[in-house]
C-alpha positions as CSV (number, residue, x, y, z in Angstrom):
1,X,199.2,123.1,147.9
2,X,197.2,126.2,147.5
3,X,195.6,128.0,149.9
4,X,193.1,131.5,148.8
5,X,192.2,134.1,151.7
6,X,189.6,136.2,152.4
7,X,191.4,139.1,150.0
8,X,191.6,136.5,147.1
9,X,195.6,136.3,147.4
10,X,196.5,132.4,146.7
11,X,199.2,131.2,148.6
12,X,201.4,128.6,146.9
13,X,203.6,126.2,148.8
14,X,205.3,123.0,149.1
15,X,203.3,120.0,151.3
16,X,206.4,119.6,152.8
17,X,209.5,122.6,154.4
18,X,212.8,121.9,153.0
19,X,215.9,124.4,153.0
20,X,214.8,127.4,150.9
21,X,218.2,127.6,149.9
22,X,219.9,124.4,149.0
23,X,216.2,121.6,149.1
24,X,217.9,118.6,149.7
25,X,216.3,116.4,146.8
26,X,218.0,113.8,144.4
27,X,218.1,115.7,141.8
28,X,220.0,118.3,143.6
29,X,222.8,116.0,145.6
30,X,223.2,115.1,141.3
31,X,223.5,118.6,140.6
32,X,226.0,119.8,143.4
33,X,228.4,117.5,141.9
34,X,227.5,118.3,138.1
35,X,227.2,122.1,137.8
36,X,229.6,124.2,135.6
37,X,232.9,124.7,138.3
38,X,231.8,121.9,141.1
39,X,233.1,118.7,141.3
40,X,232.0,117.7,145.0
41,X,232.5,120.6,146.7
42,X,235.5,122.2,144.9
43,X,236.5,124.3,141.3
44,X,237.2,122.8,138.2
45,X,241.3,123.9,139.4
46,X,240.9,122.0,142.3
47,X,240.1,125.2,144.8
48,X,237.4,124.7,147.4
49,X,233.9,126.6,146.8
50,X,231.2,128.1,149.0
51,X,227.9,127.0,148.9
52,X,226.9,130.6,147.6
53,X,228.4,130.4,144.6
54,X,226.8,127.1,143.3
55,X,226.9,128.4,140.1
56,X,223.6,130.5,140.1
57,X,223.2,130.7,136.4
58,X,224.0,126.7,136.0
59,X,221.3,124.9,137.9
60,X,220.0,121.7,136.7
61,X,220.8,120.3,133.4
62,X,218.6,117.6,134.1
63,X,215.8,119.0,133.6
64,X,215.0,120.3,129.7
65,X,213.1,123.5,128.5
66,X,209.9,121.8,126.6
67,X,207.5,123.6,127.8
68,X,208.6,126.8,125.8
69,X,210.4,125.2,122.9
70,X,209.4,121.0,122.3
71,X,212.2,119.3,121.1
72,X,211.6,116.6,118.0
73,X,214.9,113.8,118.4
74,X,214.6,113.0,114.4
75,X,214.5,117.2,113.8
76,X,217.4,117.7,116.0
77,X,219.3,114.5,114.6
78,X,219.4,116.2,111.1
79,X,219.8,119.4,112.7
80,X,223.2,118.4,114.1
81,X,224.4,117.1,110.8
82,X,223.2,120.1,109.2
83,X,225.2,122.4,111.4
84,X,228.2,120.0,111.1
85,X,228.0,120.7,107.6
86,X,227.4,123.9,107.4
87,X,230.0,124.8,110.2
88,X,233.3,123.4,107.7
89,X,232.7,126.1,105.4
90,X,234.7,128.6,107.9
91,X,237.4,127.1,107.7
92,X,240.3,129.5,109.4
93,X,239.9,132.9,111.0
94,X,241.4,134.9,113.8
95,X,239.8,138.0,115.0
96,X,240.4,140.4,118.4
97,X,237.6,141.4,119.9
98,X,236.7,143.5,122.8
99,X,233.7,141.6,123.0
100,X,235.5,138.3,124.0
101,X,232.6,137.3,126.4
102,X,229.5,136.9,123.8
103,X,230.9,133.9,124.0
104,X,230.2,132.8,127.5
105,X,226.4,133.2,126.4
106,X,227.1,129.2,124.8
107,X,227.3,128.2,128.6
108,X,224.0,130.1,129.4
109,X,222.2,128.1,126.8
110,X,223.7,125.1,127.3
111,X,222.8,125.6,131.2
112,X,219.3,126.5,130.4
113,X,218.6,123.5,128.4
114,X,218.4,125.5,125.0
115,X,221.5,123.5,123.7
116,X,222.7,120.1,124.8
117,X,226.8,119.8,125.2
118,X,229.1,116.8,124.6
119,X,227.1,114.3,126.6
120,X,223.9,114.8,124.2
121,X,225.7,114.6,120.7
122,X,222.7,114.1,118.7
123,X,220.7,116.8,120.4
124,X,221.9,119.5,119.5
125,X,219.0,121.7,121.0
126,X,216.4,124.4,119.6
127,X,216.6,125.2,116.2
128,X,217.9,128.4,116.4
129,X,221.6,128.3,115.3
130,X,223.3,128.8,118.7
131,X,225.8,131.5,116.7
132,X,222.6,133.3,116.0
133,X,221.3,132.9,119.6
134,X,224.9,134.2,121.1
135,X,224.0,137.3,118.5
136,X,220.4,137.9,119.3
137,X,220.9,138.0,123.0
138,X,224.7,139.7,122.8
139,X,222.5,142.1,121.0
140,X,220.2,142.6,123.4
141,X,222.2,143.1,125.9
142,X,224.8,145.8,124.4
143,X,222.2,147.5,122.2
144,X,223.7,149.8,119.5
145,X,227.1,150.0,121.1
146,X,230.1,148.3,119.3
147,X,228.3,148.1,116.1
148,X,231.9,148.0,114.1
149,X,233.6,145.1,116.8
150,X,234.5,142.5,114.2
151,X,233.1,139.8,116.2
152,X,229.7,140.5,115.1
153,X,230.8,139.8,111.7
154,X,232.2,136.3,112.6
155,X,229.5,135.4,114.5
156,X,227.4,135.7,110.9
157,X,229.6,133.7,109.2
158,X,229.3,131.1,111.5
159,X,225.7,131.0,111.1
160,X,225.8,130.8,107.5
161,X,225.4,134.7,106.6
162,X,227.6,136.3,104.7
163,X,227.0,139.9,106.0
164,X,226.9,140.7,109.3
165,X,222.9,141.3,109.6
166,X,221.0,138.2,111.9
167,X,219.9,135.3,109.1
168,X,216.8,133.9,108.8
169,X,215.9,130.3,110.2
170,X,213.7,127.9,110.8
171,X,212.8,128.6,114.7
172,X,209.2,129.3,115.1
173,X,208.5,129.0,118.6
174,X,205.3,128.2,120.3
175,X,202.8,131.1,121.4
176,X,202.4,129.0,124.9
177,X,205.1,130.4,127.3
178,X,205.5,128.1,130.0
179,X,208.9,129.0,132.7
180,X,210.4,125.6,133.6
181,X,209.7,124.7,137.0
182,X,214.1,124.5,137.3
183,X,214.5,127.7,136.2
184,X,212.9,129.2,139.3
185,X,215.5,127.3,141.4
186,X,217.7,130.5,141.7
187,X,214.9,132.4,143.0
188,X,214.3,130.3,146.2
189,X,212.5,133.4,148.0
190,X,208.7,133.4,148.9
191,X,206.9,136.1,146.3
192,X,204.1,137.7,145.3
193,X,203.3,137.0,141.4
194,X,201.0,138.8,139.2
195,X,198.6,137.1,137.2
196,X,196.2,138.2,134.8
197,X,193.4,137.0,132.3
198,X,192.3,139.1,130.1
199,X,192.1,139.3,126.2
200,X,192.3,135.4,126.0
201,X,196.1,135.4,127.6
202,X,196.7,133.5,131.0
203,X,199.5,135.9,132.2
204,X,202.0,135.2,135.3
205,X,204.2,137.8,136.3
206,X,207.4,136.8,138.8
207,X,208.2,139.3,141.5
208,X,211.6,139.9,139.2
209,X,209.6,141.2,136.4
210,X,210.0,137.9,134.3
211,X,207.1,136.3,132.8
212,X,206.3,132.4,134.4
213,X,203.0,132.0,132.3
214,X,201.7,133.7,128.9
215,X,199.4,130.7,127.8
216,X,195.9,130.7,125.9
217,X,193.0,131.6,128.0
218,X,190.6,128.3,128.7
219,X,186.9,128.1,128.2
220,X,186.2,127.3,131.7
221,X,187.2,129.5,135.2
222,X,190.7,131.0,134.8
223,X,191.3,130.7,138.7
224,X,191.2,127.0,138.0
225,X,193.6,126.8,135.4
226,X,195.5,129.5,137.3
227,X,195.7,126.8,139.9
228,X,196.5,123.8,137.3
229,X,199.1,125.5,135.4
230,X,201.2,126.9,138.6
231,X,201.0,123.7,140.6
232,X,204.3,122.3,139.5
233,X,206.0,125.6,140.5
234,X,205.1,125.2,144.0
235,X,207.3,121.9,144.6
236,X,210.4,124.7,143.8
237,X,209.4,127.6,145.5
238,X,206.6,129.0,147.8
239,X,204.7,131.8,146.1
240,X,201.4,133.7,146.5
241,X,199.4,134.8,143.1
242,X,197.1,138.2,143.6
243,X,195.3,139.5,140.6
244,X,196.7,142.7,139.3
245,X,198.3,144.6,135.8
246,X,200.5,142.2,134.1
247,X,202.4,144.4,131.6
248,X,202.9,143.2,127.8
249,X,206.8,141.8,127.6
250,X,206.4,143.8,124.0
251,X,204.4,144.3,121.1
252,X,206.9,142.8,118.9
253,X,205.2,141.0,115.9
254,X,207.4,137.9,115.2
255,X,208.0,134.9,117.1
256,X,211.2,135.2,117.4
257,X,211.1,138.9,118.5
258,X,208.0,137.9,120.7
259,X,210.1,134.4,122.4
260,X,213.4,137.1,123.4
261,X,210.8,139.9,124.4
262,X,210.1,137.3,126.9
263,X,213.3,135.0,127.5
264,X,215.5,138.4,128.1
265,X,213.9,139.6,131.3
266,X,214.5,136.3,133.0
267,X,217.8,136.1,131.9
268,X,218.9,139.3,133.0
269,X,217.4,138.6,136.2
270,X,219.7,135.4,136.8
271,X,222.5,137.0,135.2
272,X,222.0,139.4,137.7
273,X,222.1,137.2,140.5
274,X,225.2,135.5,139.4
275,X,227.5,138.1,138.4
276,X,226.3,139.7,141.8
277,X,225.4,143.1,140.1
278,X,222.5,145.4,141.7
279,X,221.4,146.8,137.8
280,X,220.6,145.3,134.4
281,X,222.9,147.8,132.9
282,X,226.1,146.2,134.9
283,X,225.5,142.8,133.0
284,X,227.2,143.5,129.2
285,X,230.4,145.1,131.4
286,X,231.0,142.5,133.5
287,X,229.7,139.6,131.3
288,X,230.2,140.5,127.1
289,X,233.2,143.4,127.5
290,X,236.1,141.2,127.9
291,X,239.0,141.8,125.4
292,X,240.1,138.8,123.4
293,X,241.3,137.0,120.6
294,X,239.1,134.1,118.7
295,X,240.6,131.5,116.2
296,X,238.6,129.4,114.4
297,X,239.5,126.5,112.4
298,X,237.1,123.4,111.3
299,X,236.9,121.8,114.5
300,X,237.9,124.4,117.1
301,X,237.0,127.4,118.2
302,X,239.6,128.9,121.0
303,X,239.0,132.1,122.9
304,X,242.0,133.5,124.3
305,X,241.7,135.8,127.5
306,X,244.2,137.6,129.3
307,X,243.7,136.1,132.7
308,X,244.9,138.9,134.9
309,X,241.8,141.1,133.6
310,X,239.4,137.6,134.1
311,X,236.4,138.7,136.3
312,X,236.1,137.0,139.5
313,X,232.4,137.8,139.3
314,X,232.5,135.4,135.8
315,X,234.5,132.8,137.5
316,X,231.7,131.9,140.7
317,X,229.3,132.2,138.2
318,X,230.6,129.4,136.5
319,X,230.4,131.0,133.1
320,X,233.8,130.5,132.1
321,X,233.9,126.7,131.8
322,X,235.3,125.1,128.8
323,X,232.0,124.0,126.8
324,X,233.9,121.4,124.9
325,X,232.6,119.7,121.9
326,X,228.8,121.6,121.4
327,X,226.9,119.8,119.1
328,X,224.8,123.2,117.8
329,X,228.1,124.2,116.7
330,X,230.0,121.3,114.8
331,X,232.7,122.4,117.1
332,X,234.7,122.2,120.2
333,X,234.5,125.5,121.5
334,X,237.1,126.5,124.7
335,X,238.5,129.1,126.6
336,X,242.0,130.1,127.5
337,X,244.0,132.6,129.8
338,X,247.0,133.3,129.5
């Protein structure tokens, strides 16, 4: 329910309390037993876990990302045979890397919603080629450093280019950004947001800097749609919205540039939270920085770590999970430590 004040700050909250921390819903007694690392209660090895480390970057598969990329079931049927296709013509290749743990970036779109794993075959997910997506946001995240690490030029090949440069595709996604409610899960706190309308933009800004809502502006009053658009968001968490500056995620020009300019600062933030590191600039050492050695064959792709350098920080994030047979890739991707 929403509730404005004398100031004009709306408060936004559940009808009901529930645990901030772990709400006690359905869909969450489904997702304590289905999240990368827990099966009721312990690790994939069979180790107990504690209820902070329910896999902060997982959450809940359940739910899909729609609101910021729709998904067509006949598109991504052919989709998945086109990357089946296309993913035979590497047929064999071994590389080291000391970029091993780009590849953990499958998990975080798999656990977003972005891509669907073994148990949705014929969905493989958004159009973007997930080889290209692992590139785009490695990218991001390590700027211009390791710009001669081979694995940059494998990850081209396996989406079809034959240099190393990002190719071109058929993603075009939608001008109407719209957070899914799940993603907030793993910010259970009460906030202030940020909103905006101005220039014809509905804007919500999260107290973490991400962006909730960038949507077209209605004809009629913007507190109303304000209201309309961020009801859903209180059933997750409470939250109060004040008018304010919303800053521009970027003034980049494509929609691909403009869909990262505002997917990377939420990810970062939840990266953040699961690797347990205070500053953005921790993430690509803990998470992408991880010698290894990648063989690829038709069907496989095998990433071999050396386990006595494996991050703990990756492990109770629940990263490291074997993704096994992802449909985006026409493979069965896995990890190893030896």
């Amino acid at each position: 329910k929403a509730e404005q004040s004398a100031d004009g700050t709306v408060a936004v909250c559940r009808d009901e309390p529930v645990n901030p921390v772990r709400p006690e819903t359905e869909a969450h007694k489904r997702r304590t037993k289905r999240v990368a690392g827990i099966t009721s209660g312990k690790t994939m090895d069979g180790r107990s876990s504690k209820s902070q480390t329910d896999q902060v970057i997982a959450g809940d598969r359940e739910q899909s990302a729609n609101d910021i990329v729709p998904p067509n079931d006949s598109e991504q049927t052919h989709r998945c045979q086109l990357y089946s296709a296309d993913s035979a013509a590497l047929l064999e290749a071994s590389v080291t890397t000391e970029l091993g743990g780009l590849f953990y970036l499958i998990n975080v779109g798999i656990f977003l919603n972005l891509y669907g794993d073994f148990t949705r075959p014929l969905q493989p997910g958004i159009a973007l080629p997930i080889w290209t997506f692992v590139t785009l946001i490695g990218r991001r995240l390590l700027g211009d450093t390791c710009e001669d690490d081979p694995v940059w030029q494998l990850l081209a090949e396996l989406s079809g280019c034959c240099g190393s440069e990002v190719p071109e595709n058929d993603f075009m996604p939608s001008e109407r950004w719209q957070l899914p409610a799940e993603w907030l899960a793993p910010f259970p706190e009460a906030g202030c947001w940020q909103w905006k309308a101005t220039d014809g933009r509905l804007t919500v800004r999260h107290t973490e800097g991400f962006l909730v809502l960038d949507l077209p502006l209605d004809a009629g009053a913007p507190l109303e749609q304000l209201l309309r658009e961020t009801e859903a968001y209180g059933q997750v968490v409470p939250f109060e919205l004040e008018y304010g500056a919303v800053t521009e995620s970027g003034n980049s020009m494509s929609p691909l540039d403009r869909w990262l300019d505002r997917l990377m600062p939420y990810l970062q933030a939840r990266l953040k939270r699961a690797l347990g590191v205070a500053e953005t600039e921790r993430i690509p050492q803990v998470l992408c920085r991880q010698s290894a050695r990648i063989s690829v064959s038709a069907a496989h792709i095998d990433v071999f770590f050396a386990l006595a350098e494996h991050p703990i920080d990756i492990r109770l994030a629940g990263l490291d999970r074997n993704p096994g047979w992802v449909p985006a890739s026409g493979r069965i991707v896995a990890f190893h430590y030896e």
